[in-house]
N, C-alpha and C positions, 0 to 999 in steps of 0.2 A: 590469168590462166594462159599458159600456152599450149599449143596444137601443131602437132610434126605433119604434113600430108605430103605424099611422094607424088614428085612434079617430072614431066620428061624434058624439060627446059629450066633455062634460069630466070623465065619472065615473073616469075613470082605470081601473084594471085593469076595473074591473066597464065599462066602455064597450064598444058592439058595434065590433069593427073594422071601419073605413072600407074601403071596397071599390075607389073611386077613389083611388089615391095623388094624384092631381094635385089633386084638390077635397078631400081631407079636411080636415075643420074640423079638428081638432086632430091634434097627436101625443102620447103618451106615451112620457115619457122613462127608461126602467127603469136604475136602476145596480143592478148585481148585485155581490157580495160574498162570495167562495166559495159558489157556487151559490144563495144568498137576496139576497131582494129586499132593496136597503136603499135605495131610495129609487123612486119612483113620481111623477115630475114631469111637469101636463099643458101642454105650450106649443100655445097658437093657432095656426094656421098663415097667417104671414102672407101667403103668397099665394093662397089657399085660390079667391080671386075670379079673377084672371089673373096670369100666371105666362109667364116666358120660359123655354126650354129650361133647364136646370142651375143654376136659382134653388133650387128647393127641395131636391136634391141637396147643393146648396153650405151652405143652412143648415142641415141636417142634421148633413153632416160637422163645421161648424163649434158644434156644440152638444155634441161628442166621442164620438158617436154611432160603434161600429162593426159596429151591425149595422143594417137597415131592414127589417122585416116589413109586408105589406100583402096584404088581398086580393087586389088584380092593380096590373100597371103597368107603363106602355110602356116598349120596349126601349131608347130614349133616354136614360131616366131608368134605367133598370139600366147602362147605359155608363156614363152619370156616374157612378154611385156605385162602379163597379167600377176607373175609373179615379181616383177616391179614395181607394181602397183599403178602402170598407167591402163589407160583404158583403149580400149581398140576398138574401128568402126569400118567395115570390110562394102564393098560394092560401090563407091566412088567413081563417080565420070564426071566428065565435061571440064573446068578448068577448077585449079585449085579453087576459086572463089565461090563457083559453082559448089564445091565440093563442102568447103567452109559453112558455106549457108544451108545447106542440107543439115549438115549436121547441128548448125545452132538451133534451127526451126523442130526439129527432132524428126525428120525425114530420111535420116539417116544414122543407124542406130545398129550395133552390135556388130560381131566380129563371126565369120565361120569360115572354115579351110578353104582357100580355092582347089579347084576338081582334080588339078594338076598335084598338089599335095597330098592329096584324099588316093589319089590311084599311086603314088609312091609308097603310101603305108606311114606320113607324116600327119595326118589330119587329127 
């Protein structure tokens, strides 16, 4: 299984997660292996500057990603990704690792529009 979570550094798991999905400079790319980490890969994110609707969705999916963890992130981008068929999990803090283990234990679970979305008419 792998897991995309947007980090605001390239420290990889020790990295605080990125809170804007759309701007996060990086993501980290978790492949998991019967429940252990076996690999922790950080890609840049190339649209980090500007971005079209389902640009960073698409590279996601296309890095074999099925899951996407972030702090928050417009309902746009949770369509895309759900019409991908990856999974999305919205309210993530403290560091990617943090975030990782949230979401294994099931403490962290489901995806809803951040408020900045919602009051744009994107949620």
């Amino acid at each position: 299984m792998k897991i995309a979570i947007t980090a605001e550094t390239d420290q990889g798991l020790a990295s605080p997660v990125a809170q804007h999905f759309g701007h996060a400079p990086y993501f980290v790319l978790v492949e998991l292996h019967e429940g252990a980490v076996r690999a922790a890969d950080v890609l840049a994110n190339p649209f980090a500057e500007s971005h079209e609707p389902g640009q960073i969705p698409a590279f996601i999916h296309a890095q074999g990603a099925e899951v996407m963890i972030s702090g928050g992130m417009g309902g746009r981008a949770i369509g895309f990704f759900r019409n991908a068929g990856v999974q999305t999990a919205t309210g993530a803090n403290g560091t990617v690792g943090d975030a990782l283990q949230a979401y294994l234990t099931g403490t962290l679970q489901g995806a809803a529009p951040c408020a900045e979305s919602v009051a744009h008419g994107h949620g």
